[in-house]
N, C-alpha and C positions, 0 to 999 in steps of 0.2 A: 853310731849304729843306725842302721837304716829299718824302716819303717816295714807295714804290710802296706803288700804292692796290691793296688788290684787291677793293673795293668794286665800288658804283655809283659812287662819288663823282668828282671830277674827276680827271683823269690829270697826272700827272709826266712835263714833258718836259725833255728833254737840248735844248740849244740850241748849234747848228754855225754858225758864222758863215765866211762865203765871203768870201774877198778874192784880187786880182788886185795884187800889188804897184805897180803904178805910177799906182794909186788914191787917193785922200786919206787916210790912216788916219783922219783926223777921221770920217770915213764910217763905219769901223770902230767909234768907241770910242762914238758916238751909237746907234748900234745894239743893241749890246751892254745898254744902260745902259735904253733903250728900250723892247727886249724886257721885260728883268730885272721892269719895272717894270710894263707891260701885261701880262703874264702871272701876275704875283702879284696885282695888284691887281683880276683878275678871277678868282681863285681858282683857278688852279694851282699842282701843285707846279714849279720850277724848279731845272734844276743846272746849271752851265757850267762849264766848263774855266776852272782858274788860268788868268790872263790872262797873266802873267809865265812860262807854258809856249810859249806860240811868239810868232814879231814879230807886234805889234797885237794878241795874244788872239785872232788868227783863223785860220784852215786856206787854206793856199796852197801847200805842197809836199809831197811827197809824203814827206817825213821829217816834219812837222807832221802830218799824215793819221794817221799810224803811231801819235804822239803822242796824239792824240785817241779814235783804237780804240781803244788801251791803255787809258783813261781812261774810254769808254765799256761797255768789257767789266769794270771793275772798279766801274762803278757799274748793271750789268743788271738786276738787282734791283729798283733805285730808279728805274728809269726805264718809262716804258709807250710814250712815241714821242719822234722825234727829229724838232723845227723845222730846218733846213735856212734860214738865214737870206744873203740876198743883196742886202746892200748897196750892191753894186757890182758886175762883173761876174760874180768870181767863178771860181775856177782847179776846172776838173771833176776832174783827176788825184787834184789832194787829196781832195776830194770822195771820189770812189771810194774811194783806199785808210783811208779815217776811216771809211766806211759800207758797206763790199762783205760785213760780215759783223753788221751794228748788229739784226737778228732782231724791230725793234720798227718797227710802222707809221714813212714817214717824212713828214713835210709840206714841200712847198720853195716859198717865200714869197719874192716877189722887189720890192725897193723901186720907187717908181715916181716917174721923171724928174720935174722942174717944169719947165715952157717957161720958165721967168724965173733957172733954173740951170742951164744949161747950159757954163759955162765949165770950164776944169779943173780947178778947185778944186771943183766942184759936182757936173758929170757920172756919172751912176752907171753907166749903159748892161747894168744887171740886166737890163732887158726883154731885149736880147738875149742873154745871160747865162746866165739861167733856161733855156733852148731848149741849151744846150750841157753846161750837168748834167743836162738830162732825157736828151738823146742816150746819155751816158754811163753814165748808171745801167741806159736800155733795152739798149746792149749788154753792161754786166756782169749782168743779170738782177736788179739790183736793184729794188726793189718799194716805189714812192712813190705818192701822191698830190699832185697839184696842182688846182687848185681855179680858176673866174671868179673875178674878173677875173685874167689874167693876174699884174699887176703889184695892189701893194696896201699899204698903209701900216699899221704896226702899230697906230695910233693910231684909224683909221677904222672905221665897220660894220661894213665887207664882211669885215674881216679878224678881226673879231670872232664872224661868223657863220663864215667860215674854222676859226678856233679850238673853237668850238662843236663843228659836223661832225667832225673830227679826234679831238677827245678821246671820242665816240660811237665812232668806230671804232677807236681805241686800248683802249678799254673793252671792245668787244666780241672783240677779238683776244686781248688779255690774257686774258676770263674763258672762251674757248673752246678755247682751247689747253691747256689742262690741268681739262678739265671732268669730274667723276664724276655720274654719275645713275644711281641705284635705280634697276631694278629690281623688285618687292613683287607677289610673287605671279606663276602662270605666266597666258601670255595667257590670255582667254578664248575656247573653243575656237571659238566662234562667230562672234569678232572675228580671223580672217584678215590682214583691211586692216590691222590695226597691227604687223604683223610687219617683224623692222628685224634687218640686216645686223650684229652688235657688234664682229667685223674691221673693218670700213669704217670704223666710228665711230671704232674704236682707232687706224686708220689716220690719221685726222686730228685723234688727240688725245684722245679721249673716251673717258674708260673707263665701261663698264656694271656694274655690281657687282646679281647677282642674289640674291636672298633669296625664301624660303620665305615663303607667307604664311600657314602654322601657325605659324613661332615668332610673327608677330606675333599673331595671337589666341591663342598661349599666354600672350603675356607680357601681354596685354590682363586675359584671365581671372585671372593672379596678382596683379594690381596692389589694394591695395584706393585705394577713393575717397577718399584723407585724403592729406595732405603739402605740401609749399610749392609743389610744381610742379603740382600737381593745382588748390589753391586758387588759383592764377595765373592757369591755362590757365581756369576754367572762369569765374572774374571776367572776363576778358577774350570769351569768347562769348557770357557774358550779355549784358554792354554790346552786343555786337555784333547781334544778333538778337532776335527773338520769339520764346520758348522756350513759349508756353502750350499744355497740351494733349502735352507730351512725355514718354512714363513714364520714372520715374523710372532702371531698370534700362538705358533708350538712353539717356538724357544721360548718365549716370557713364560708360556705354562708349563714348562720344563722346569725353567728357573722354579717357577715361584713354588713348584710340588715339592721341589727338594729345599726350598727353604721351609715348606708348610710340615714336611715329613721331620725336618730339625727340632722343630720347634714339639712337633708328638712324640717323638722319641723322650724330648727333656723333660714333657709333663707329666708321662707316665711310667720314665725310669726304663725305656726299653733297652735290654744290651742287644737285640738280635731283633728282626721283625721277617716278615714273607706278608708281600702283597698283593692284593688281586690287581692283576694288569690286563685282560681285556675283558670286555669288550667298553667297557663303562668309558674309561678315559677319553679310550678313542674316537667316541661317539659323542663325548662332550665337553673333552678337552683338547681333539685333535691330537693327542702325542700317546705314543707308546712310552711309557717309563725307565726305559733297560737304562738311558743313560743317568739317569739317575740314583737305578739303583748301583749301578757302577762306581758311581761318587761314593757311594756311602760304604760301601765295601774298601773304599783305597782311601776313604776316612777313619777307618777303624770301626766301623757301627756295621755287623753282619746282616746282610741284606738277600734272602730270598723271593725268586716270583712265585707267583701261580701258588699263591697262598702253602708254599709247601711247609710246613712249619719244622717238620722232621729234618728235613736236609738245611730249612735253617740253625734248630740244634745242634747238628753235625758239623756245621760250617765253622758254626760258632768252636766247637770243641778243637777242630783241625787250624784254627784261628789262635786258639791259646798257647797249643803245642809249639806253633811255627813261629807265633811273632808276626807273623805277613797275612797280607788279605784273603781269601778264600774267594772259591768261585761255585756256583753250583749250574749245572750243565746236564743236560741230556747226554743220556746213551744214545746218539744218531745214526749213524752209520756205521756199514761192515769199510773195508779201506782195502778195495780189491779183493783177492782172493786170500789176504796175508791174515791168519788165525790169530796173531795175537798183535794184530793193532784195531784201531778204531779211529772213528771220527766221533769227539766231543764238544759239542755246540751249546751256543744258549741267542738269544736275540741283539746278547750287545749289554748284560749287566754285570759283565767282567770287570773288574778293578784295573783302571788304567796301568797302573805299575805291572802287571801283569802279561800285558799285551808287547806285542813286538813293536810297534811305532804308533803313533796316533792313531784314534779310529775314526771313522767320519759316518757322522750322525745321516741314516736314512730313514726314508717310512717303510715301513714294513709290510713288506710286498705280500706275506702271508695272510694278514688281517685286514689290509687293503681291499681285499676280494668281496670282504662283509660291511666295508666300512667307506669304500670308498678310496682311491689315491687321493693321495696328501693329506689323510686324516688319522694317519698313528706316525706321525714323524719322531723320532727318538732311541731309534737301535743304531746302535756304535756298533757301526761294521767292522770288521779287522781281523786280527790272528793272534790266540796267544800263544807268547813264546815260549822256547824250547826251557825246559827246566826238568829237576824229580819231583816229583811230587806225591805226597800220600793220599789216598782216597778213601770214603767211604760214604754210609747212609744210613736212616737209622726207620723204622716201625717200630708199633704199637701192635700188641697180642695180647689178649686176657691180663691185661693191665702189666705186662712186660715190657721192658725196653730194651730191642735187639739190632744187633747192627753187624754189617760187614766190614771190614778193615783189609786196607793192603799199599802195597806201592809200586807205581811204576814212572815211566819219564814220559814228557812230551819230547815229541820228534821233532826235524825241520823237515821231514817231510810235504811237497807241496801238497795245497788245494788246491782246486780250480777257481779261477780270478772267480769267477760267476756265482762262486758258493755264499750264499746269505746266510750275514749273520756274524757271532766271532767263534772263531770254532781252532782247534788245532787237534792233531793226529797225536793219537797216544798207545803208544806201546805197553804190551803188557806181558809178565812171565807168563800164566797162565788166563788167560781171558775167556775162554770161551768156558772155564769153570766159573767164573766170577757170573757170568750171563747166564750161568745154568743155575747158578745159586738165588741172583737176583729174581729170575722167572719164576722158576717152582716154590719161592719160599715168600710171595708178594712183597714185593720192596719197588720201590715206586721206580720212576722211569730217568729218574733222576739221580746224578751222583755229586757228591761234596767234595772238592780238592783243594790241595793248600801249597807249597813250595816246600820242596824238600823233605826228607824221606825220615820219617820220626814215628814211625809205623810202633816203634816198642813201646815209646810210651804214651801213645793215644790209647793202645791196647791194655797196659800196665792200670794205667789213670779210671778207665771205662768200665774196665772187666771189673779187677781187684778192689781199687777203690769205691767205685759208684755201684758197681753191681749190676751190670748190664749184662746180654748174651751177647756176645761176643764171635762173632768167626772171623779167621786170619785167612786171606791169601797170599 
């Protein structure tokens, strides 16, 4: 039996099994044996209760229920959600007092009748079943999911894309419930739009941990360019990028920020940061940061600019759901005259894997203008590639946490060679409402994307679970 994850990787579920005594237990012990087995053998971890703890291994009174809490609060840890399994009808009492305090997503999965078994030996009558643990969890205020089709067989698709969804939002509950994000550097005074509530965040979990971004350019400037982390970090950007034409004095200070940002991440337990990236660096480190923070985004550690800490939390969330890197990018450009595309940009702190081919490290001909040429070298020029992808963003309101949610695909649509920066063209069903929503309701100028279109349960995980406001496009 496998552990609690607190990866991306698959979730560990507790598995509850519902019985109505005057049921077949055979119903029971097929169940039981059923799960154990679709579940492992699609890559979860699984834990269930001694079977030899109540009649049949399953929860039907309210002294078994007791039984089973017990059991599940001394396995919390090891668990990220609880299946809710309903062979048979199904006794709600137990139900309730096994899960009125279980604190981890629940799924309730209800077997489904055969016309050609109906006798009493056979009869399940879950379909109706399923509708009287759901009654009873909504009036103790327990907090479930249930999924189409009603009724569903553990063996089937449906119930396999059931499992899918579920363990996306058991991932994403897990890793935001106890989430740290840097922090690095105070806002920039000019960037207003990214200013965020750190009560609210704390309020639902999140702690901020702020850092000075002198000590990181002091600890930049003491580093020298030699050691095993240094040679790691800089074999691995080489492979990643086009480095020609970069002096010498910005690539070692590249290297050495994303070794010095490693090393702040492990001190201070960050799962996500947002850093302030100009004007400082540039002015006296020579480099712009994007590729760095690129690195660390296609390393697994969610990485935002321009101190936005909000769309780093976002990032981080659409990061759990997917399994894959995130990217956070400006709203840029209209894309001609066409209403539901855009152009979506950022400087180059795209996650390599993300991108169509290499990018190649330039100075950023934007900040150049304040700073001088060849004094912010470090945006990964390029394009990212065509995929689905789900979007969103999150603000701060009278101590609320509100966010937009939706999904559309990147195009192959061309850009023009000339266009700076890594940007790619993204279509949308409805866009010019998402821009009308973005505008009028203050949500910053920035949006969060992930790969692939998991829009139910970043919504399911956010809203229901965490308790956010919530809007869907």
């Amino acid at each position: 039996m496998a552990g609690r994850n607190t990866g991306t990787g698959k979730s560990t579920f507790a598995v509850y099994i519902g019985n109505r005594g005057f049921f077949p237990a055979s119903l029971l012990e097929a169940a039981r044996a059923e799960l154990g087995e679709v579940l492992e053998t699609a890559g979860y971890g699984v834990r269930m209760m001694d079977p030899a703890a109540t009649r049949h291994g399953a929860v039907e009174t309210v002294a078994e229920g007791r039984l089973f809490a017990d059991w599940l609060a001394e396995n919390r840890e090891r668990v990220d959600g609880v299946i809710v399994s309903l062979p048979n009808f199904g006794d709600e009492t137990g139900a309730v007092t096994a899960l009125k305090h279980a604190g981890v997503p629940i799924l309730v999965q209800a077997y489904p009748d055969e016309l050609d078994r109906m006798g009493q030996a056979e009869r399940r009558d879950a379909f109706c079943g399923k509708f009287s643990i759901m009654d009873m969890f909504c009036q103790y205020g327990i907090r479930f999911t249930a999924l189409p089709p009603h009724t569903v067989h553990p063996r089937s698709a449906a119930f396999a894309a059931h499992l899918d969804q579920f363990d996306r939002v058991c991932r994403i509950v897990r890793g935001m419930r106890d989430l740290t994000v840097g922090a690095i550097g105070a806002r920039t005074t000019a960037f207003k739009t990214v200013r965020i509530d750190e009560l609210a965040l704390q309020r639902a979990g999140i702690t901020t941990e702020t850092l000075d971004l002198s000590m990181i350019i002091q600890r930049v400037n003491e580093r020298q360019p030699e050691g095993d982390a240094y040679a790691a970090t800089w074999q691995r950007l080489a492979e990643a990028c086009c480095w020609d034409g970069v002096p010498a004095r910005s690539r070692e200070n590249l290297v050495k920020l994303r070794v010095v940002l490693g090393e702040v991440i492990e001190e201070y337990g960050l799962d996500a940061l947002a850093l302030r990236c100009w004007l400082e660096m540039e002015q006296q480190l020579c480099i712009a940061p994007c590729v760095v923070l690129g690195d660390l985004n296609n390393g697994g550690i969610t990485a935002a600019c321009e101190v936005d800490v909000g769309n780093a939390v976002t990032m981080h969330a659409l990061r759990l759901a997917s399994g894959h890197p995130t990217m956070c990018l400006d709203w840029n450009n209209n894309y001609g005259d066409d209403p539901n595309r855009c152009i979506l940009f950022h400087c180059g702190p795209v996650a390599f894997d993300l991108m169509t081919d290499k990018g190649c490290i330039v100075d950023h001909y934007m900040l150049a203008t304040a700073v001088g040429a060849g004094n912010s070298f470090g945006c990964n020029q390029g394009r990212i590639r065509p995929m689905p992808f789900t979007y969103g963003s999150l603000l701060t309101e009278e101590g609320r946490l509100k966010c937009y949610l939706g999904q559309a695909e990147f195009t192959r649509d061309p850009i023009p060679e000339e266009f700076f920066g890594c940007a790619g063209v993204a279509r949308f069903d409805r866009l010019q409402d998402v821009l009308l929503h973005v505008g009028k309701h203050g949500y910053r100028h920035h949006v969060s994307a992930a790969p692939g279109h998991h829009l139910a349960a970043v919504h399911e995980a956010l809203s229901h679970y965490l308790g956010w406001e919530v809007t869907v496009f």
